[in-house]
N, C-alpha and C positions, 0 to 999 in steps of 0.2 A: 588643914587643907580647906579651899572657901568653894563654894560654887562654881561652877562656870557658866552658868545660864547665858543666853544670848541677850544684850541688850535689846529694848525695843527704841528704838533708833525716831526720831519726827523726819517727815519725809523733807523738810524742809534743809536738814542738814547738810544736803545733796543740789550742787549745782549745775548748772549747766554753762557751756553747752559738754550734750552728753553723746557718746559713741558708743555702742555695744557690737563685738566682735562674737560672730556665731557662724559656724559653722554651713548650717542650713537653713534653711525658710521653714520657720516653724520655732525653732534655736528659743530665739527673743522673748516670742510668745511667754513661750512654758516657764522660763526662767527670771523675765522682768517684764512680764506684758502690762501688770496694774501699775505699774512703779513708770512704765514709759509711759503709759496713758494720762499719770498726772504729771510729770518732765513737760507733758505738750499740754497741759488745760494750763499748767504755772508760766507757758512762755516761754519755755529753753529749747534752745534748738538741738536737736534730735536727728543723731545721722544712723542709721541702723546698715549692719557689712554686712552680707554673706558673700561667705569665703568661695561658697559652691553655687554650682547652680539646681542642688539637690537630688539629680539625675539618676540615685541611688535609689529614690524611695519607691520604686514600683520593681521591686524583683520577680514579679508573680505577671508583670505585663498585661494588668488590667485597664491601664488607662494607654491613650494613643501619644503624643507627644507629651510624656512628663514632664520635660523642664519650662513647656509656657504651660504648662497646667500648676504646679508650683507657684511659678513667677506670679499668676492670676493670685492663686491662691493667698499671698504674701503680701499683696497690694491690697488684698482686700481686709486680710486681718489689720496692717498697719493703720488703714482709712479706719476702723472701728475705734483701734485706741488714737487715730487724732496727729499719726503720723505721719507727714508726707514727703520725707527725705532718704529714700534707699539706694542700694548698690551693692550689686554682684559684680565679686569678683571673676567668676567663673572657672572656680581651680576646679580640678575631677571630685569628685562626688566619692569617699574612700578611699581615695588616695593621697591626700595632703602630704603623708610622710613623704611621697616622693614629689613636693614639687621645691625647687632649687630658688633658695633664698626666700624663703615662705617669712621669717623672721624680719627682711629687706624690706620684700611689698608692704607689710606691715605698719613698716617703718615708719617709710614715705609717707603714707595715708595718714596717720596718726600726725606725725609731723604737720602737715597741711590740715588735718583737723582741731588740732590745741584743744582736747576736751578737759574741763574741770572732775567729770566721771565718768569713768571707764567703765562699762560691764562686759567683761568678757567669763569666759568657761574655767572651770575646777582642773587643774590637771591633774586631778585624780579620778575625774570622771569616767565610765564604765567602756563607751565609743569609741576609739581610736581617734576617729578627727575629730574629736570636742579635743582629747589630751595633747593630739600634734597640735593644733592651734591655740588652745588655752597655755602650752611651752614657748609658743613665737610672738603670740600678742604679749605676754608677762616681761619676753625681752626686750621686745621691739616699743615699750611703755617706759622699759628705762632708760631705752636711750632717748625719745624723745619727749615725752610725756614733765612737766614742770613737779617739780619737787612736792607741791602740794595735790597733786591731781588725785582723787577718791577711785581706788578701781574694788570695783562689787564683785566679786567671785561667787558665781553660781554657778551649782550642781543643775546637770539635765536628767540621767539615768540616774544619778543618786543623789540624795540630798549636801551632798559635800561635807564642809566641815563649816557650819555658819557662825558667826561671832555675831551678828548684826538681823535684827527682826526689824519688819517696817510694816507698820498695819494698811494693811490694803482693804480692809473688808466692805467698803463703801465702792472699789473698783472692782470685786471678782464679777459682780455682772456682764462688767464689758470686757473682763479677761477672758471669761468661758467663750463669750459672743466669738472673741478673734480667733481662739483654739479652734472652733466647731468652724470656722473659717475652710482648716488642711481639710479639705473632703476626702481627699486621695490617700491621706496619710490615716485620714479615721478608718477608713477601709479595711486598715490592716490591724491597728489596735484602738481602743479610746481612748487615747492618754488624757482625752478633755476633760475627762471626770475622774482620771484617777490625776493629775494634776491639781485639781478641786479641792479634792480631797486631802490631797500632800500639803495645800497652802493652809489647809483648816487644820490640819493636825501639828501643823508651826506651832501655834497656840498654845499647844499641853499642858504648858508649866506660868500661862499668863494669867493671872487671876480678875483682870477685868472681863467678866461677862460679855461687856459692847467688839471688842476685838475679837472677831468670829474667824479672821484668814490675814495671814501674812506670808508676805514674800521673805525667803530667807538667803543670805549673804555672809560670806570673809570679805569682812571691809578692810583694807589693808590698804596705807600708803605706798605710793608707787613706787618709795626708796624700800621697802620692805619686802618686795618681788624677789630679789636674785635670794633673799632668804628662804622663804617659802618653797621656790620652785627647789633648792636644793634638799630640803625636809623631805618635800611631795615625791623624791625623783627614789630618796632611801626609803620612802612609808612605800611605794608600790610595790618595790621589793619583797617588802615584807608581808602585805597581803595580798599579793599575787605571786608566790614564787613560780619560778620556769624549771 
């Protein structure tokens, strides 16, 4: 039986143009904010989706209109790392599972975007609408997404299942900058520094010194989706039973 360590991946591997499917404003951030920040310093074009308009994230009703307070929020993290191509979808904010033909809208967008890399979400992740979305972008990838296209599977609440390390440690400066960006969202927890802290602990098993923090991924070809998704769909079963 050999290792399974994750490779550490040159970020060059990865082309663009690049699309990441997330759920919320913030999503991108936590999950490939250094990795997008150099997509835009190398010159690929950079479309970042939210699916919501995040309208969930103030259940305590401290701030006054959430979703332009968000929407600021998200324009501002993106201008940090260098990106100035977004869009909201504006599906409900915890509810995805019910909107009708979420796999479709998908679809279409994808279609019209032709990305070489895909980041979208784990569907094994811990949120509901990270896992209904991370099940409709994985399908809506095969049908239209080219045979070769790179889709990077990131964990948001949990680290996923990564096959792929890519050293960011020259970009967590301007990652943390974009996190500390959600005001509204720090409000409620820091995820800025225990995110920080999750990309430094990538690391454990790296033995170069210089690699201080990396972003972690399942790199999986786009023909390898309808496999995966049906793995993911029996492993939840089995550590989450009902």
């Amino acid at each position: 039986m050999e290792h399974l360590f994750p490779a550490l991946t040159p970020r060059e591997a990865f082309s663009g143009p690049v699309v990441v499917l997330v759920p919320h404003p913030d999503d991108e951030v936590i999950g490939c904010g250094a990795m997008l920040a150099w997509h835009a310093s190398a010159g690929h074009r950079v479309v970042v989706v939210h699916a919501t308009d995040g309208a969930g994230g103030d259940p305590e009703g401290k701030f006054g209109d959430i979703q332009a307070l968000r929407r600021a929020e998200a324009a501002r993290a993106l201008e940090i790392l260098g990106i100035r191509e977004w869009r909201e979808l504006g599906l409900p904010d915890g509810a995805l599972d019910q909107v009708e033909d979420l796999e479709g809208i998908l679809a279409g967008l994808l279609g019209k975007l032709s990305p070489r890399t895909l980041y979208t979400l784990s569907p094994l992740d811990n949120h509901k609408d990270h896992r209904v979305l991370a099940r409709a972008a994985a399908r809506a990838a095969v049908r239209t997404c080219p045979p070769g296209t790179d889709c990077l599977v990131m964990g948001i609440n949990n680290m996923g299942l990564p096959n792929t390390l890519v050293d960011v440690t020259d970009l967590m400066e301007r990652k943390e900058r974009a996190l500390r960006a959600f005001e509204s969202q720090l409000a409620y927890i820091d995820f800025a520094t225990k995110v920080v802290w999750r990309d430094k602990a990538a690391t454990v098993n790296i033995e170069d010194p210089a690699v201080k923090a990396c972003e972690a991924f399942m790199r999986l070809p786009v023909s390898r989706l309808p496999e995966f998704l049906e793995k993911a769909e029996a492993l939840e079963g089995v550590l989450y039973p009902r």
